[in-house]
NUVOGU-299619 format. One record per residue (C-alpha): x, y, z; residue number from 1. Coordinates in nm, 3 decimals. Example, Ala and Ser with C-alpha at 12.3 -4.5 7.8 and 13.67 -1.06 7.14 Angstrom:
> 1.230  -0.450  0.780  1;
> 1.367  -0.106  0.714  2;
***
This chain:
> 0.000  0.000  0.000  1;
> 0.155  0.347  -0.082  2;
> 0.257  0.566  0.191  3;
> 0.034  0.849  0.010  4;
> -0.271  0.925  0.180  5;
> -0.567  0.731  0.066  6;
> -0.891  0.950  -0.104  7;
> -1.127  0.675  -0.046  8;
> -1.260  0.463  0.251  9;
> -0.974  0.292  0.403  10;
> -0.860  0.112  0.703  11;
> -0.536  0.144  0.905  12;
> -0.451  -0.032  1.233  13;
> -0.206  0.177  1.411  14;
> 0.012  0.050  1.669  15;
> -0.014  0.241  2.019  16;
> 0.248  0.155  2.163  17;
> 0.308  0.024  2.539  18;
> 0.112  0.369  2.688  19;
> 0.320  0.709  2.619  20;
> 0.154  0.913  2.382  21;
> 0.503  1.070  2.250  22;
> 0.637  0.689  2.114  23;
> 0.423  0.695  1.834  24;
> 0.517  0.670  1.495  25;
> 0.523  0.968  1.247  26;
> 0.300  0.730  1.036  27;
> 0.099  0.676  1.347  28;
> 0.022  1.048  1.392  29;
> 0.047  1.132  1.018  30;
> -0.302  0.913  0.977  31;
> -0.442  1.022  1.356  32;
> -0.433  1.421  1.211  33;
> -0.623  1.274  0.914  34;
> -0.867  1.061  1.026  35;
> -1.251  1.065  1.041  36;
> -1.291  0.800  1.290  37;
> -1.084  0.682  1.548  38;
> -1.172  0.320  1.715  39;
> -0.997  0.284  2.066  40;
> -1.077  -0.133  2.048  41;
> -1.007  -0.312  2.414  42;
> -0.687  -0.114  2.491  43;
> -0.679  0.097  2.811  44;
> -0.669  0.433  2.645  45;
> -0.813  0.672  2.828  46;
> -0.861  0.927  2.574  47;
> -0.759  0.955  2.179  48;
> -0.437  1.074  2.141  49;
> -0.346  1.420  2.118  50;
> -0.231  1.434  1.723  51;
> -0.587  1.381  1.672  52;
> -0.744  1.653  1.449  53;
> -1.050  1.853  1.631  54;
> -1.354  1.692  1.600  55;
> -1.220  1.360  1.503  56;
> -1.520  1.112  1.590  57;
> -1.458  0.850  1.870  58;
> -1.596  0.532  1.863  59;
> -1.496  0.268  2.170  60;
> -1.580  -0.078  2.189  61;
> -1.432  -0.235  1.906  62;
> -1.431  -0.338  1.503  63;
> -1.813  -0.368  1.412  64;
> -1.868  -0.019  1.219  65;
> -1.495  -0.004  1.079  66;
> -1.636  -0.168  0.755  67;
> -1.891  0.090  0.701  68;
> -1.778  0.348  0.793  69;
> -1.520  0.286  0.539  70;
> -1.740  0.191  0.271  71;
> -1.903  0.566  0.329  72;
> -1.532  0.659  0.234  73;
> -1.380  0.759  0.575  74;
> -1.052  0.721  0.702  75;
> -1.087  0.488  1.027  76;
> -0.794  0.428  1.226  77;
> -0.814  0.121  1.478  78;
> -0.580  0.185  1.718  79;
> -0.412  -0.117  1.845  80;
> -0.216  -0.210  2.181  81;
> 0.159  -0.203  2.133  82;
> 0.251  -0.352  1.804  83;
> -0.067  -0.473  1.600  84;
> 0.127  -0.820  1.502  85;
> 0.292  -0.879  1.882  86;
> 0.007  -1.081  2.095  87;
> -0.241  -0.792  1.950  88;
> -0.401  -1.004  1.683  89;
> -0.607  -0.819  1.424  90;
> -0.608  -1.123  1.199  91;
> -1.007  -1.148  1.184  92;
> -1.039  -0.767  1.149  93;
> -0.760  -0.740  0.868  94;
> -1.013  -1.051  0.751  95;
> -1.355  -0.851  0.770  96;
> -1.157  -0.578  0.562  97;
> -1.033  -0.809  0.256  98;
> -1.392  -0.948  0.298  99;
> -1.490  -0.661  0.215  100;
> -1.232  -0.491  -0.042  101;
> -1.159  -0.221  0.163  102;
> -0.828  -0.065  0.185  103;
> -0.622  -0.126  0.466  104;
> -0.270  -0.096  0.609  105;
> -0.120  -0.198  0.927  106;
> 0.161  0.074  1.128  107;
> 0.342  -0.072  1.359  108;
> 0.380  0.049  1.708  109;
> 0.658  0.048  1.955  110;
> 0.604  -0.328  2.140  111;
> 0.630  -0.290  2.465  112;
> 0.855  -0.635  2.522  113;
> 1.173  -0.335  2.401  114;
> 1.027  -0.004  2.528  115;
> 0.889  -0.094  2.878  116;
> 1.224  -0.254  2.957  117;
> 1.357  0.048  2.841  118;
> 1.192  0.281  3.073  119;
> 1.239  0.031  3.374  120;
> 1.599  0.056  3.292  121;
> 1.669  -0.293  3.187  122;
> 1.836  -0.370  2.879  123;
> 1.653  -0.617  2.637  124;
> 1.983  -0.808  2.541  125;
> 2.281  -0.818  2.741  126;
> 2.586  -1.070  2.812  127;
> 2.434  -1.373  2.660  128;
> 2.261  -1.248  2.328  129;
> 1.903  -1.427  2.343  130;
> 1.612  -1.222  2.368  131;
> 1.262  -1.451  2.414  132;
> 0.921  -1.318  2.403  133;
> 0.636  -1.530  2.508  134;
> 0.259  -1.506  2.573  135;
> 0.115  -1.658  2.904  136;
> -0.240  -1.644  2.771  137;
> -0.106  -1.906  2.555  138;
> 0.014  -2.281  2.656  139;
> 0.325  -2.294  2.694  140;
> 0.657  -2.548  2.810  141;
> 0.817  -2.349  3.099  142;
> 1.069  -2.622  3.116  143;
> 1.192  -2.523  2.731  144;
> 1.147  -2.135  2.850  145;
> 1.326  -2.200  3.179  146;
> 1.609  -2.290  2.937  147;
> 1.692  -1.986  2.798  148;
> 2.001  -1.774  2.890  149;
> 1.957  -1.465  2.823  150;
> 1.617  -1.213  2.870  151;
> 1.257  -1.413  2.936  152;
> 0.974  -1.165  2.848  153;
> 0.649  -1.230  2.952  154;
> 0.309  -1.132  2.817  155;
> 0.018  -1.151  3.030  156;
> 0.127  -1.313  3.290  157;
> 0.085  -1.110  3.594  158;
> -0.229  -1.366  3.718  159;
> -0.023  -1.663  3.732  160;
> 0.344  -1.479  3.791  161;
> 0.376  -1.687  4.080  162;
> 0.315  -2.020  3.901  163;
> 0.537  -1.932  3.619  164;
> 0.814  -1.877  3.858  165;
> 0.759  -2.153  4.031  166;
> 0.730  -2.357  3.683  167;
> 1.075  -2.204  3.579  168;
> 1.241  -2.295  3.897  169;
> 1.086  -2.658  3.823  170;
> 1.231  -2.661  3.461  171;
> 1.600  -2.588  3.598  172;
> 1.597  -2.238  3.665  173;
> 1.794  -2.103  3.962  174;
> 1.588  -1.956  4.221  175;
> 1.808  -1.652  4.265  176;
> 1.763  -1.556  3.899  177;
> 1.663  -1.193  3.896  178;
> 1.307  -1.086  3.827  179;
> 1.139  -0.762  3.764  180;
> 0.775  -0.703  3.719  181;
> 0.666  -0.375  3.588  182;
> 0.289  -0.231  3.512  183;
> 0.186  0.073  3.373  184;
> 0.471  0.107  3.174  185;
> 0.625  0.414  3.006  186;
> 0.374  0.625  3.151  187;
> 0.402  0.835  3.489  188;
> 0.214  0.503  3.620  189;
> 0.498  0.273  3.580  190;
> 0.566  0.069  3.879  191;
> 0.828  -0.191  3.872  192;
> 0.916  -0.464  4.160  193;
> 1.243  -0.656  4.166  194;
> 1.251  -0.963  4.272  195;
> 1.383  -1.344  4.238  196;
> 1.199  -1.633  4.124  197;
> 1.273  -1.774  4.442  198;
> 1.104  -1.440  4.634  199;
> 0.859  -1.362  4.354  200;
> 0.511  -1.486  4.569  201;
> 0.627  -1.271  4.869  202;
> 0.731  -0.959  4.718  203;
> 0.442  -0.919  4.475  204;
> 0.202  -1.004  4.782  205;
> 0.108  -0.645  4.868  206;
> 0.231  -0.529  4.508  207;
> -0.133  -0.468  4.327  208;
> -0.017  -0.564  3.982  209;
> -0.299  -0.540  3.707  210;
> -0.240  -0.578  3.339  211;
> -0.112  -0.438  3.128  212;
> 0.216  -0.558  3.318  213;
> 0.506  -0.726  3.197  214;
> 0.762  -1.034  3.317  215;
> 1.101  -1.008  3.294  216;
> 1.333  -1.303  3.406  217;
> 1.726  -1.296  3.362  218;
> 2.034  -1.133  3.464  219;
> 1.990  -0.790  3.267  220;
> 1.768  -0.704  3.589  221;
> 2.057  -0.681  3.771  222;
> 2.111  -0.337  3.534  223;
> 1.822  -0.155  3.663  224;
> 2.033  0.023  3.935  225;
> 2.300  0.131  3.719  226;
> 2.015  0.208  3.366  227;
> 1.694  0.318  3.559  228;
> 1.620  0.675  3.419  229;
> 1.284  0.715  3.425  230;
> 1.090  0.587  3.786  231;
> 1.420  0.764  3.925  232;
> 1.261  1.158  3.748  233;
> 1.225  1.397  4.068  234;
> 0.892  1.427  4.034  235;
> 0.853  1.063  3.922  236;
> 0.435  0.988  3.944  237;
> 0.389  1.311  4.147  238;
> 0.000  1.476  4.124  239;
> 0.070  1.847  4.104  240;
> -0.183  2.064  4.087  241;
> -0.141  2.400  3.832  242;
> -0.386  2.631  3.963  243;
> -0.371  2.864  3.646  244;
> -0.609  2.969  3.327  245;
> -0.513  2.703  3.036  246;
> -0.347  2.911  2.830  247;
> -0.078  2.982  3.123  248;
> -0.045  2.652  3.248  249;
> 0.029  2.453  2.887  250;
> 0.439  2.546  2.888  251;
> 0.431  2.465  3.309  252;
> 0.249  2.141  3.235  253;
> 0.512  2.034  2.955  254;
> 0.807  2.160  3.181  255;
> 0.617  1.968  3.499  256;
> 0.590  1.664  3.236  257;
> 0.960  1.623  3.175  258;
> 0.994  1.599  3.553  259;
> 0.840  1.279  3.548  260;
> 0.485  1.464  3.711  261;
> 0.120  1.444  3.638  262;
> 0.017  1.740  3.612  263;
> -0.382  1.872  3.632  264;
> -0.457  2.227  3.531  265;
> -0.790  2.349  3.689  266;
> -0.817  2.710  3.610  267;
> -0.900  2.939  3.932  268;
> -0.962  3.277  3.731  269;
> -1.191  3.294  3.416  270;
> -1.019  3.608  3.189  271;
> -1.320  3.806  3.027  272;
> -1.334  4.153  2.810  273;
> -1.398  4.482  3.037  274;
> -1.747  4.584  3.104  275;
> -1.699  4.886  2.902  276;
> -1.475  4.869  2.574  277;
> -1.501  5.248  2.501  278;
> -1.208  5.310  2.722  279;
> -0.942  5.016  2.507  280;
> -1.085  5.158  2.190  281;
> -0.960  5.519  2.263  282;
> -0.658  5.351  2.395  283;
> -0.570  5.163  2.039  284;
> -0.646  5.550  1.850  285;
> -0.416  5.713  2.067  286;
> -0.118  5.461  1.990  287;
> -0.201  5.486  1.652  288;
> -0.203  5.841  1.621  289;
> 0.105  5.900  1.871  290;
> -0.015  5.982  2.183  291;
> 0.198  5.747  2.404  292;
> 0.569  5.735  2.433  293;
> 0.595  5.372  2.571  294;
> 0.333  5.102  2.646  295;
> 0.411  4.896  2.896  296;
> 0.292  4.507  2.923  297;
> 0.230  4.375  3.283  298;
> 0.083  4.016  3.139  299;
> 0.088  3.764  2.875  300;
> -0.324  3.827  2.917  301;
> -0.258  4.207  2.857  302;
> -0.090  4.130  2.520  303;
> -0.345  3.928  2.437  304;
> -0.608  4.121  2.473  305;
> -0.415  4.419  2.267  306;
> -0.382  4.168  2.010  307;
> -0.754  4.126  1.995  308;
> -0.846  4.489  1.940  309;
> -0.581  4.503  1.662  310;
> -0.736  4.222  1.522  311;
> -1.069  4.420  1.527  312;
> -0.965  4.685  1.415  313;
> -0.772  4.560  1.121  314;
> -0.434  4.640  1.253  315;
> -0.142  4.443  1.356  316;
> 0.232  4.473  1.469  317;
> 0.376  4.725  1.285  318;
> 0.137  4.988  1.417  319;
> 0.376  4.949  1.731  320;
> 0.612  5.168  1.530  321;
> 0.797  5.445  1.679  322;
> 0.707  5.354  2.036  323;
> 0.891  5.193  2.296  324;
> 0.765  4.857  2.461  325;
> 0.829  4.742  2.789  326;
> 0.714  4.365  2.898  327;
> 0.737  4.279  3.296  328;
> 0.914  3.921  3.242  329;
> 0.979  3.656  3.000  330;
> 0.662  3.504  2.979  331;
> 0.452  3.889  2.858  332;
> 0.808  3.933  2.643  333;
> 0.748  3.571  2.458  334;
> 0.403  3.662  2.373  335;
> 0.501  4.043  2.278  336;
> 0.730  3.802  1.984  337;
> 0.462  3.560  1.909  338;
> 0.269  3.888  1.816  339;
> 0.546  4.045  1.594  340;
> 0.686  4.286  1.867  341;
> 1.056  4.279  2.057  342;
> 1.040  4.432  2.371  343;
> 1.263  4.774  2.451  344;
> 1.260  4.721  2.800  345;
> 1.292  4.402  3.020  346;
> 1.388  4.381  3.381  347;
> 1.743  4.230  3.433  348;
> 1.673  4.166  3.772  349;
> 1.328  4.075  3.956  350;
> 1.048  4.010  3.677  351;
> 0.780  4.238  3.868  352;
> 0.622  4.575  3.864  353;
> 0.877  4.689  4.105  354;
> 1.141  4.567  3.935  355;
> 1.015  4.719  3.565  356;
> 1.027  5.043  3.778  357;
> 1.407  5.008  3.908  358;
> 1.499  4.954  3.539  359;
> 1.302  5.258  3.389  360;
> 1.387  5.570  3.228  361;
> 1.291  5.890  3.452  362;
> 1.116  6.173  3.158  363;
> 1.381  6.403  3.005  364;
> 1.172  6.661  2.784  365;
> 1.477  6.672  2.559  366;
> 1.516  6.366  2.435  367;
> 1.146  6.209  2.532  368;
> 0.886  6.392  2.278  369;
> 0.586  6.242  2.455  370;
> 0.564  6.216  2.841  371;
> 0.261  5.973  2.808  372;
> 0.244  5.588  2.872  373;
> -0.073  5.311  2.831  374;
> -0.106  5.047  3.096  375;
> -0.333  4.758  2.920  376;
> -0.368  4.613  3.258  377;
> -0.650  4.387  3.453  378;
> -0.881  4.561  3.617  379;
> -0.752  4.454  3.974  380;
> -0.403  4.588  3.945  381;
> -0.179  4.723  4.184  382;
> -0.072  5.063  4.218  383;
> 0.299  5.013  4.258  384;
> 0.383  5.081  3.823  385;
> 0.153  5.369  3.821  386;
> 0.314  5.543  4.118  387;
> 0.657  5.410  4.039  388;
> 0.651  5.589  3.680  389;
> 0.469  5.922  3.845  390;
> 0.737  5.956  4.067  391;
> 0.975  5.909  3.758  392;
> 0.782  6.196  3.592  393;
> 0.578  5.996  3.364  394;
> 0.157  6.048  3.267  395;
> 0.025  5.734  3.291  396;
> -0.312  5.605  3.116  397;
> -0.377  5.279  3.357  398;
> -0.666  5.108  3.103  399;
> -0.876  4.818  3.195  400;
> -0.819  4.557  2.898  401;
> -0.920  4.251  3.070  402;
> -1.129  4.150  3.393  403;
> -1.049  3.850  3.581  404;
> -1.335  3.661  3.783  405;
> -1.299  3.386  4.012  406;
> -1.358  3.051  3.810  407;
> -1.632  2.815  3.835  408;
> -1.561  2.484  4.130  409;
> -1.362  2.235  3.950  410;
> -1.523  1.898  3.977  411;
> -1.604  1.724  4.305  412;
> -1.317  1.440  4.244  413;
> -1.087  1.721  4.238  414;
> -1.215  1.945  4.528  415;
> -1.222  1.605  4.749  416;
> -0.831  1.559  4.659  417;
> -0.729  1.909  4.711  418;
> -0.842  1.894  5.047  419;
> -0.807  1.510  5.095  420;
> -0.414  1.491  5.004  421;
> -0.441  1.343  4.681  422;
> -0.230  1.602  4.496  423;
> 0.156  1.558  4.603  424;
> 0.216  1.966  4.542  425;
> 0.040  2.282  4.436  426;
> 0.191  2.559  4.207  427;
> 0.075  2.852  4.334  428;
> 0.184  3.139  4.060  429;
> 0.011  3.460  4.217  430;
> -0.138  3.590  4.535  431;
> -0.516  3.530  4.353  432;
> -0.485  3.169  4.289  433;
> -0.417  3.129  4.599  434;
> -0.706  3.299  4.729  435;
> -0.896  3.191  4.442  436;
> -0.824  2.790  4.481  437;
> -0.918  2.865  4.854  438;
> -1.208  3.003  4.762  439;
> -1.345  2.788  4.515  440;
> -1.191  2.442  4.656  441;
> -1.064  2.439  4.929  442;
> -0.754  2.446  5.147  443;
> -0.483  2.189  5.052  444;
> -0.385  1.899  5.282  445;
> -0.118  1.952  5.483  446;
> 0.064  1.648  5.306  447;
> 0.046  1.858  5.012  448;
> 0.406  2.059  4.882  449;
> 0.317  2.402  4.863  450;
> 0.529  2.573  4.628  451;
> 0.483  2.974  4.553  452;
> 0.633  3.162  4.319  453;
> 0.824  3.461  4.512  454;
> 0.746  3.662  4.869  455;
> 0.437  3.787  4.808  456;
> 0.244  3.464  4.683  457;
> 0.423  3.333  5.031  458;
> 0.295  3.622  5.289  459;
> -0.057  3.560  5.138  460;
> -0.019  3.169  5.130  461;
> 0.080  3.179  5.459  462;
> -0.212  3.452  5.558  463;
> -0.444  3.117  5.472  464;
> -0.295  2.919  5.693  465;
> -0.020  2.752  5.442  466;
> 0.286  2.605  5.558  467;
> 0.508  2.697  5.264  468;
> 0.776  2.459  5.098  469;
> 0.927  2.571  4.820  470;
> 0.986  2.926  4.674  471;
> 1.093  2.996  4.359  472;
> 1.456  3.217  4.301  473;
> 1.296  3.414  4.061  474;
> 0.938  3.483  3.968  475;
> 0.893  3.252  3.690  476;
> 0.661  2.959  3.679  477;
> 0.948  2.774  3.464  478;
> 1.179  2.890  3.807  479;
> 0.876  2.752  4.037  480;
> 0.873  2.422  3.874  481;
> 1.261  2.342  3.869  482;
> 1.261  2.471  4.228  483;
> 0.991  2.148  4.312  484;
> 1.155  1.920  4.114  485;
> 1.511  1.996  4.338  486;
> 1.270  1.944  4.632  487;
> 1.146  1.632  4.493  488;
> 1.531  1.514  4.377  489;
> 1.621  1.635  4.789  490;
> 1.326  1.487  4.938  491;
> 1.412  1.101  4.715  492;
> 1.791  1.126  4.779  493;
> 1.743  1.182  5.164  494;
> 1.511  0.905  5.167  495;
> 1.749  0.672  4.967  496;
> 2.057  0.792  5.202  497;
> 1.803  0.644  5.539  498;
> 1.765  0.312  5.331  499;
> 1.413  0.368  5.354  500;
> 1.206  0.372  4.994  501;
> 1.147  0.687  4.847  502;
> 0.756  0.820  4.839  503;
> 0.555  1.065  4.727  504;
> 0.422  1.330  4.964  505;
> 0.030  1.223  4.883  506;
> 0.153  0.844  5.001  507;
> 0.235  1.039  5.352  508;
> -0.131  1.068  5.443  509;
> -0.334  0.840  5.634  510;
> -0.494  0.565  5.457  511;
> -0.284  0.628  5.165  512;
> -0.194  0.313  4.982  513;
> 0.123  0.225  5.059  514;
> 0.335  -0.018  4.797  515;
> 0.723  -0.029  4.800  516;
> 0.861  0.115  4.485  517;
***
């Protein structure tokens, strides 16, 4: 079948992979931003992936409308567990297609017998190079398996791991041959025991293990102290909650990601348009037509909503010409690019109102035409960049551009963990979300990391009643989550250094589930 993509009704089963949504193919999510239909089948995915296109149709439960669907000229993907032709068969669906001469093709995904071992830090082949891969859902001769000298991986087995090992051990296998069992693998779930044969029933007593999991016998276990990269992440399976709008908390997610955390956004402030737009629209004339010397951006939001009214008004960047523009910190000065706009003024120092003032020019009628500068600010400002410039001998024009309103409750399951100790750490990025999260949820558990974003978010954290953990070095949420994930790296290597096992704050509470990682 040609890689071209198809202009009729056609069929492809795309490999998943073992569970992270990144170790797809670039066939994989070539045909997901393409499809019509995608079928999620009996594999545990929670949701469709991300590279599919916006309102993609999902259909769970299986093959039965593939066919027609296809006939109607779609393009269905079946997504598949791991590799489509590892223990995934398809055979009867790739069947019902030929059946029916529709088009098909068959991606392969990463199988999870390489990539799993991979993220549990255990090399597939070492020393001896043989590499087995069976399926316990099948018969099988443990004898002839208990044979083999180099890596034993085992599919579906985690029901009968006990038996096996005990059916290895029978068939000539030492009892101190290493064994790890790991479930949930290459996502922030991942959970991996190490074992023997010879222990295997007593360490997996308390263990939980569900499927998907996977069975690995031989002496590349013995690597996973030296290999393991990923369980070993400072924030390795952490909850953290990112009290923020979306559009703030996407890059702190992604950074929070790479961390080795699960991250939940649930937005505490809803950003809507001013009551009264008469006062932004004489704003956007005046720049135009010169009235301002400098506009100065306090917010990514503040840009944003510029943007908008430039938009509206037919204009974009270049009517910035001829004035100066001054962002408070990196995150207002990325979106002042993203818009077409380099900032003139940035503080070198602390990324704040306070710190825009220490950096900012004082008036000099000789070589400043226009004494005049806009604020496009929210309408629950401070004073302190008003005053600051006034005192520098500046006029300001302090415009509401945006409102912010306290968002709606997030959803009972969340609410109940906030306050329960289900989240290992909250982001707090401003003195509102924290009165806002308060407000609207709840106060944390004491369990829970608090972690604030400079003094300010910390007097009024602590005005609630917050015992506060972690403060960022500089008011950045990209600062505020490398400043956790040290905690997290402290908090793990202290823990190792006492011989005890490391654990995640939320496992601190009572009742918490506790299994030995």
């Amino acid at each position: 079948m040609s890689s071209d993509s198809p202009t009729s009704g056609f069929v492809a089963f795309v490999g998943a992979g073992p569970g992270d949504p990144n170790l797809l193919t670039l066939r994989a999510a070539e045909l997901l931003a393409k499809a019509d239909a995608v079928v999620l089948g009996e594999a545990p995915h929670d949701s469709p992936p991300s590279q599919c296109r916006e309102g993609v149709e999902v259909v769970e439960g299986g093959f039965a409308s593939v066919v027609k669907r296809a006939k109607r000229g779609q393009l269905v993907v079946r997504l598949c567990e791991g590799d489509p032709m590892l223990f995934s068969s398809i055979t009867e669906e790739v069947a019902a297609c030929t059946a029916a001469e529709v088009d098909f093709e068959i991606v392969p995904g990463v199988p999870p017998a390489t990539a799993v071992l991979t993220y549990a830090g255990i090399p597939p082949a070492v020393g001896v190079p043989e590499f087995r891969i069976v399926d316990a859902a099948q018969d099988q001769d443990w004898a002839a398996h208990a044979a083999c000298r180099g890596t034993l991986v085992i599919y579906h087995g985690i029901g009968d791991a006990v038996a096996i090992g005990k059916a290895l051990i029978a068939g000539g296998k030492p009892d101190t041959t290493p064994v790890a069992v790991s479930s949930g693998g290459t996502t922030t779930e991942q959970y991996t025991v190490v074992s023997s044969l010879g222990r295997l029933q007593a360490d997996l007593k308390h263990a939980g293990f569900t499927e998907p999991a996977l069975i690995v016998v031989g002496e590349a276990v013995g690597m996973r102290d030296k290999l393991s990269w990923f369980e070993t992440k400072p924030l390795f399976g952490w909850r953290v909650l990112v009290p923020r709008t979306k559009e703030q908390s996407r890059s702190l997610s992604e950074q929070l990601i790479a961390y080795g955390a699960v991250p939940e956004e649930v937005p505490t402030i809803s950003v809507e348009p001013p009551r009264t737009p008469q006062q932004m629209d004489r704003a956007i004339k005046g720049l135009v037509t010169g009235r301002y010397e400098w506009v100065a951006f306090t917010s990514a939001n503040a840009v944003k909503a510029v943007r908008e009214k430039f938009e509206e008004y037919g204009l974009d960047a270049r009517a910035f010409a001829g004035l100066k523009v001054a962002a408070v910190g990196d995150a207002t000065a990325r979106a002042l690019v993203e818009f077409g706009v380099k900032p003139d003024l940035l503080p070198s120092g602390e990324q704040s109102s306070e710190g825009l003032v220490a950096e900012w020019p004082p008036y000099d009628s000789m070589l400043d035409p226009i004494n005049r500068v806009l604020l496009p600010r929210a309408d629950i400002s401070t004073d302190t960049l008003v005053a600051g410039l006034t005192e520098l001998g500046w006029e300001c024009d302090d415009v509401t551009a945006y409102r912010t309103v306290r968002a709606a409750p997030p959803p009972a399951p969340i609410r109940e963990a906030i306050k329960g100790g289900g989240f290992d750490a909250v982001l707090f990025t401003s003195s509102s979300t924290v009165r806002n999260l308060v407000g609207i949820a709840g106060k944390p558990h004491n369990v829970t990391v608090i972690a604030v974003i400079g003094p300010q978010t910390a007097k009024t954290a602590e005005e609630f009643g917050l015992r506060v953990d972690v403060m960022a070095d500089k008011p950045s949420a990209s600062a505020l989550a490398a400043a956790v994930a040290e905690y997290g790296a402290k908090q793990r290597q202290a823990a190792l250094a006492a011989g005890d096992t490391p654990r995640r704050p939320s496992q601190n509470r009572r009742g918490a589930r506790r299994r030995v990682r």
